[in-house]
Every structure is written in structure tokens, then in C-alpha cells.
C-alpha positions, 0 to 999 in steps of 0.5 A: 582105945578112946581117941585122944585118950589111948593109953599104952598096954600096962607093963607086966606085974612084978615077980612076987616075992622079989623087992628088986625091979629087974633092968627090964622092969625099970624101963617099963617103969620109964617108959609109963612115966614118960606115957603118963606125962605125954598124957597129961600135956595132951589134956592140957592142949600143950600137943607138941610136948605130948609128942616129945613125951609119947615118942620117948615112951615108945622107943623105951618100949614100942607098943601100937598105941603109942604110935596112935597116940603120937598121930593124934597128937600131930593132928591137934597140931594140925601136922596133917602130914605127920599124922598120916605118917604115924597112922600108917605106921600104926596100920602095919602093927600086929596085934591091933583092934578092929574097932582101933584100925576102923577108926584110923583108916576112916581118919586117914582118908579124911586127912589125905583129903585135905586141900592144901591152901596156897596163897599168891600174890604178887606186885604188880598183879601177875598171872600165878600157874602151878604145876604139878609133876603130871603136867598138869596146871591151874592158872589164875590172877593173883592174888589168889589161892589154889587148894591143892593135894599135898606134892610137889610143884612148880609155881610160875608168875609171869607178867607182860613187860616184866622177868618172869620168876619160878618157885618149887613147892613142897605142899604138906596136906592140909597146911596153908602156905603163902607166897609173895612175888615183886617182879622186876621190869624188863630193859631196855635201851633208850637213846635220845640224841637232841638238838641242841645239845644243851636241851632238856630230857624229860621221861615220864614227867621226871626230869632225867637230864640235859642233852644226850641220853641213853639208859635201859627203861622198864618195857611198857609205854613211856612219855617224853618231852624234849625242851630248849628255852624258846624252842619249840618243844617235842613230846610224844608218847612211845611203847618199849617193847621186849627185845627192841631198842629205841633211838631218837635224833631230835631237833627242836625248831628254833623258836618263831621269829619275832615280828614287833619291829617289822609290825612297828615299821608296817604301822609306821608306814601306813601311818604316814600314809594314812594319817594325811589322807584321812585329813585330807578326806575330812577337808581338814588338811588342803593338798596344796601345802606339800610341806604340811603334808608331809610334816603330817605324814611324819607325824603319822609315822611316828604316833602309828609306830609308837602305837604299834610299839606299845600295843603289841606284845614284845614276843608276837610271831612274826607270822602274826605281824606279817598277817597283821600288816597283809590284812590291812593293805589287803583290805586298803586295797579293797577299799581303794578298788570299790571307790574306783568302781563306784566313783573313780573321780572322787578322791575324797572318797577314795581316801575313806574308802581305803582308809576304813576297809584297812581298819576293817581288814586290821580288825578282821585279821586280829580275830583270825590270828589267833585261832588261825595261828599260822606259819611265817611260810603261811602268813608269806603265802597270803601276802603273795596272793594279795601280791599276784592278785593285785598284779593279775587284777592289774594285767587283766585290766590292760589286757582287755582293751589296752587301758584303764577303763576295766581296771576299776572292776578286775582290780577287784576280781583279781585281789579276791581271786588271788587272797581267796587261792592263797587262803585255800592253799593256806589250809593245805600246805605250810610253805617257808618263807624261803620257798616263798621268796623262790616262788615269788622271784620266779613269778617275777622273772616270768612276767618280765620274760613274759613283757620282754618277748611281747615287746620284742614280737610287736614290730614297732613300739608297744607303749604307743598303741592300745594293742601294744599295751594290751599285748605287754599285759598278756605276755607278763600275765601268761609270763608270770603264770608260768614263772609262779608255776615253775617256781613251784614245782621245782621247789615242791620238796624245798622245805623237805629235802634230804641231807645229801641235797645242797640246799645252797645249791641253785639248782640241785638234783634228787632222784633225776629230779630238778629243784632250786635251792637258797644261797645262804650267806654266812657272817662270822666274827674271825681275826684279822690275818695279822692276828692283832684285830678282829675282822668280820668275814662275809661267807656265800655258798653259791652253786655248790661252791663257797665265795 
């Protein structure tokens, strides 16, 4: 029996002599109909319908070939699995060839061992692990295809951040089968409270709304960006992990405060002073004329206003302004203490002297703020070192000798010594304003503690001696030292300090530990108590309590 070819046993002959076909002879009749047209369909490549037609001949009259035939059909149809059915079956018929049952048996262990071919794949790429029943497992990056036996699995894709999902497979031999995974993201919940309340919520550059939000994010990491008109905008990245919540309490720093009109007011002053002076340096303008000079001031103060005005953007930083300003009196200064020691008596010098090192400090400044881009707190910080510099610079030059002989030169020691501590200090710490104007009121009431108790210590009068003079300078230097370093750390946590401390407090306490407050007054717009006007009403919270 010819692979492919087989035919079934022909039916016994016909009686002799009988015309009639017995029932039994008409079924043999059938069932070669059926096997000679199951014939026909396998040498035309139409395999499924030689199967239809090959198994209606063999339950007519079931004969071993038709069971070969069967099998070889299913394998052209590349049923594998079919075809060892129907080839075991023939195996287990009597009556069959050697030759017939060597060749099934050598197509059978061919079959059997035909990898299935199992294709995964998956979005977004995952790990793919296939188990058998025997536990044992084949794990790879989809995609990927695994060649596996013919039986049942367990097909697992799993991903970091993501459901996993599972699939029970039945795998027949040979046959290729391919499977597409789309997992779902894991949740979870995100809350973002900001301040203010109408500010702008952004997640991964997609605006989600304004104000309060909370809903469940994919696990993975995730950008966000906080934002509220001229606030200061917050953005940070941040990791959703598995099982974990996330909370945010934002509170956007209010924009900077603007500084032009404080600049404008700065110009106008220095204006005033520095356009008669120069005039006065150049010989053009005689110090006698006091009304000139003081319409010549006036004008001054309104041309070097109306350039600070129109040359200066409307939004600069009140930093930048006060930065701006503190450079030019700070190099004024400079200028001033130079021309007392290279030649106090010579006005006109003086004059220049000052005047230039101001532009030169101006100019200075204007190259520095931008790239220096510093606080309120911070500009505040080198305008107090100038501040207590000069003063240091001043103390010291009466401290020595009770007079003015030494001033010119610890003028100038004592302005660097307190414009370069500041600058160090600038780029260590980032004080408020607020902690400044403490710190300062501090120094201030030192060095008057300081003077008062040198005055009071002296016996007799002070004023009138150059011991006297020089006693009142040390005890307001040693005075305001002390002060300025009082001031300082008692408010060492002033710009951090905890809800629960009262920031109105004069004196607060945190943890045992003394630290001073700022009174903050409070101007609202009420109605009057008749109910028929408004009112303004002036509010103080002072030591804890409210005026």
C-alpha cells in the first residue's frame, strides 16, 4: 500500500448466477463510492474533503486502510495531531502489512516530534514564561517564539509597573499559534493640594486641571509642574511605585517683589546729589549760590529718576534694584574714603573721587546681577555689610585715638571688611528681608546699649575728651557686635520655622529654644459698624496677642 495512494480491500465478488446485489453487497458498492471519490479529492490537493469522504467509507465498511488513508490525509492538512490519532489507530488493527506498519511507525515518530511553534508578543514588551505541567518553565522577551511539545501550558506575561496576565494553552504538534498580550498599567493614587487654589496642575506636559487634584496614575515615573501667574512655578520629577500613594502640599512662592519704583526713588536721590557735586567738581557750578544749587539738585532728581524710570524694565526684581542701588553708594563710599586718604582737604577731588567710583560701582553691579540673580534677603545682606562696615570703619577710627586722624584709612578697611563678609555670607545663606531688618534692629540697639553704658562708666562727660570719644566708639563697636550676633542666632530658624511657632511672636519658643518674631500688621477693608459706610480696619498681632 503506496503512501498517499492506499486503497481499501476490494469488496468480495457477486454470487454467480444472482442478478440482485445483497444489502450487504450494496453497502460494499457504497462504501468503494465513497473510497473512490475520497481518492479523487486526495489527488487533487482538496485533503479535507478526502477526509470527509474516506471516513464515510470506513464507518460503511471499516477496513485498516481506510484508517491509513484518513491519517495521511490530516497530515497534507498539516493536522499533526489528527494524523497520529488515526495512525495509532491503525497501529492497533490486525491484519496489517509489515512493510505498512514500518512506515507508520517511522511517520509517527516523526510526527510526535514536531515542535509546536508559540508566538508572543506583547505591548508594551514584557517578559513571556511558559509552563508546563511538570513545572518545568522557558522564560524570554517578547516577542519571541517558544517550540514546544504538543500539551498543556500555562503562558505568564508579566512587566514591572504593570497587571500581570495569564492564558492556558493546549498546543497540538507541529501547529504554529500566536498570541497577543496589551497589559494594563498598575494605579495609583496621587493627590496634589496647591497653593493657591486656582493654580495650574500639570503631569507629564498635559494639563490635568486647576487646583486640587487626586486620581490614580499608571506606576512608573511621572513629571509634574505646578504653576500660578507670576509665582514661582514647582516642578519636580517623581517615581509612582506599587502599593504606594503620593501626596503633595504645594505652595508656590509668591512672585518677587518688584523693585522699579524703589530704583526710581535710588536714582532720584543720588541724582540730586550727584548732579551738583560733579558740577560743582568741574568749577562749573560756585558753592556759594545755595538756591542754584539746590535748583540743580532738583533737577537732578528728576532727570536721574526719569532715566531710572525709562531705562529699567517695568518687572526688575526688587533684589536686582536694591543690588543696583547698594553698588552705587557702596562704591560712592569707595570713592569718598580714597580721596580723604590720599588728600582730605581737596573737595573737588572728593567730589570726583565719589562720583566716578559710584558709576564704577553701578557698572560693576549691572554685570554681576544677572548672573548672580540674587534674593531680597540676599541683596538686604550686602547692604547691611556695607551698612556695618561703614559704621565698624567709623567706630574704629574714633576708637583709636578719639578722633578723626585714622578715619580716612579704617573707612576704608572696615566698608571691604564688611562688603566682602556679606559677599561670602551671600553665598552660604539666603536670608529674608524680614530676618534682615531683625538682625539690623538688633546691631542697632546693641551699639546704643553699647554707647549708653560707656557713657554712663566714664565719670564726667565723654564728648569733651579724646579718651572719652574713644571709650563711646569701643563700647558702641563691642555693643553692636554683640547685638548683630544676638540678633542672629535667635533668628537662625526665622525663615524656617514651624507652623505651630508664632511668627508674630516677639519672642517664640521651639524645642527650649528662644527665637524672635515679626509683628505683622494687617490692613483690611470692613464696614463701618453702622452698616452704612466702609471702614478701614488697622489689625497688629503683637506677642501673641491681636491689637
Amino acid at each position: 500500500m503506496a503512501a498517499g495512494t492506499a486503497r481499501a480491500a476490494p469488496p468480495p465478488d457477486r454470487t454467480p448466477g444472482r442478478t440482485e446485489a445483497t444489502p450487504a453487497e450494496r453497502l460494499e458498492e457504497e462504501a468503494r463510492l465513497h473510497f473512490n471519490l475520497g481518492e479523487t479529492f486526495y489527488l487533487e490537493g482538496k485533503f479535507k474533503e478526502a477526509v470527509d469522504a474516506y471516513r464515510k467509507a470506513y464507518q460503511i465498511r471499516p477496513h485498516p486502510a481506510g484508517l491509513y488513508n484518513i491519517a495521511q490525509a490530516y497530515e497534507r492538512l498539516l493536522q499533526y495531531g489528527d494524523a497520529v490519532t488515526w495512525f495509532e489507530r491503525y497501529l492497533k488493527e490486525p491484519g496489517t502489512d509489515a512493510a505498512t506498519r514500518a512506515f507508520v511507525m517511522n511517520r509517527l515518530r516523526v510526527l510526535r516530534s514536531l515542535p509546536a511553534r508559540v508566538q508572543v508578543d506583547c505591548v508594551p514588551p514584557a517578559t513571556a514564561t511558559l509552563v508546563d505541567p511538570d513545572g518545568l518553565v522557558e522564560q524570554d522577551e517578547t516577542p519571541h517564539v517558544f517550540e514546544v511539545k504538543a500539551g498543556h501550558y500555562t503562558l505568564n506575561v508579566t512587566r514591572p509597573g504593570y497587571l500581570p496576565q495569564s492564558r492556558r494553552l493546549i498546543v497540538d504538534i507541529g501547529q504554529p499559534y500566536f498570541h497577543q498580550f496589551t497589559l494594563n498599567a498598575r494605579l495609583e493614587l496621587v493627590t496634589i493640594r496647591p497653593t493657591p487654589v486656582a493654580a495650574r496642575v500639570f503631569l507629564d506636559q498635559r494639563l490635568v486641571g486647576s487646583g486640587f487634584f487626586a486620581d490614580r496614575l499608571p506606576v512608573g515615573r511621572h513629571t509634574l509642574l505646578v504653576e500660578y501667574g507670576q509665582h514661582e512655578p514647582y516642578a519636580t520629577d517623581f517615581e509612582l511605585k506599587p502599593g504606594h500613594r503620593l501626596e503633595y502640599d504645594i505652595v508656590l512662592a509668591p512672585p518677587p517683589p518688584r523693585g522699579r519704583a524703589e530704583f526710581v526713588a535710588g536714582m532720584a536721590v543720588y541724582g540730586a546729589l550727584s548732579l551738583p557735586l560733579g558740577l560743582h567738581a568741574a568749577g562749573v557750578l560756585g558753592g556759594g549760590d545755595r538756591l542754584l544749587m539746590l535748583s540743580t539738585g532738583m533737577g537732578g532728581a528728576g532727570l536721574y529718576a526719569l532715566g531710572g524710570f525709562f531705562l529699567t524694565p517695568r518687572g526688575i526684581r526688587q533684589a536686582n534694584a536694591s543690588l543696583l542701588l547698594a553698588g552705587t553708594t557702596w562704591g560712592a563710599m569707595e570713592g569718598l574714603g580714597l580721596a580723604w586718604l590720599t588728600e582730605p582737604d581737596n573737595a573737588r577731588l572728593a567730589t570726583g573721587l565719589t562720583l566716578g567710583a559710584s558709576v564704577a560701582g553701578l557698572g560693576t553691579t549691572l554685570l554681576l546681577v544677572r548672573p548672580l540673580e540674587p534674593t531680597p534677603g540676599q541683596a538686604a545682606l550686602l547692604q547691611s555689610g556695607g551698612l556695618w562696615g561703614t559704621a565698624l570703619g567709623i567706630g574704629l577710627g574714633y576708637a583709636i585715638r578719639g578722633d578723626r586722624r585714622d578715619l580716612d584709612l579704617t573707612l576704608l578697611i572696615g566698608l571691604n571688611i564688611g562688603l566682602i563678609t556679606s559677599g561670602v555670607l551671600i553665598n552660604h545663606t539666603a536670608p529674608s528681608r524680614g530676618r534682615m531688618f531683625i538682625i539690623d534692629l538688633g546691631g542697632l540697639a546693641g551699639s546704643a546699649s553699647g554707647f549708653a553704658i560707656a557713657f554712663a562708666t566714664f565719670g564726667q562727660d565723654p564728648t569733651k575728651s579724646d579718651s572719652g570719644t574713644a571709650q563711646l566708639a569701643r563700647g558702641a563697636l563691642v555693643g553692636g557686635a554683640v547685638g548683630l550676633t544676638l540678633a542672629a542666632i535667635l533668628t537662625r530658624r526665622f525663615d524656617t520655622t514651624p507652623s505651630t511657632v508664632a511668627r508674630d511672636s516677639l519672642v517664640s519658643f521651639d524645642d527650649g529654644r528662644p527665637m524672635l518674631g515679626l509683628p505683622q500688621p494687617t490692613i483690611t477693608r470692613v464696614v463701618s459698624d453702622d452698616g452704612t459706610r466702609p471702614a478701614t480696619r488697622l489689625t497688629l498681632r503683637l506677642a501673641g496677642g491681636t491689637f
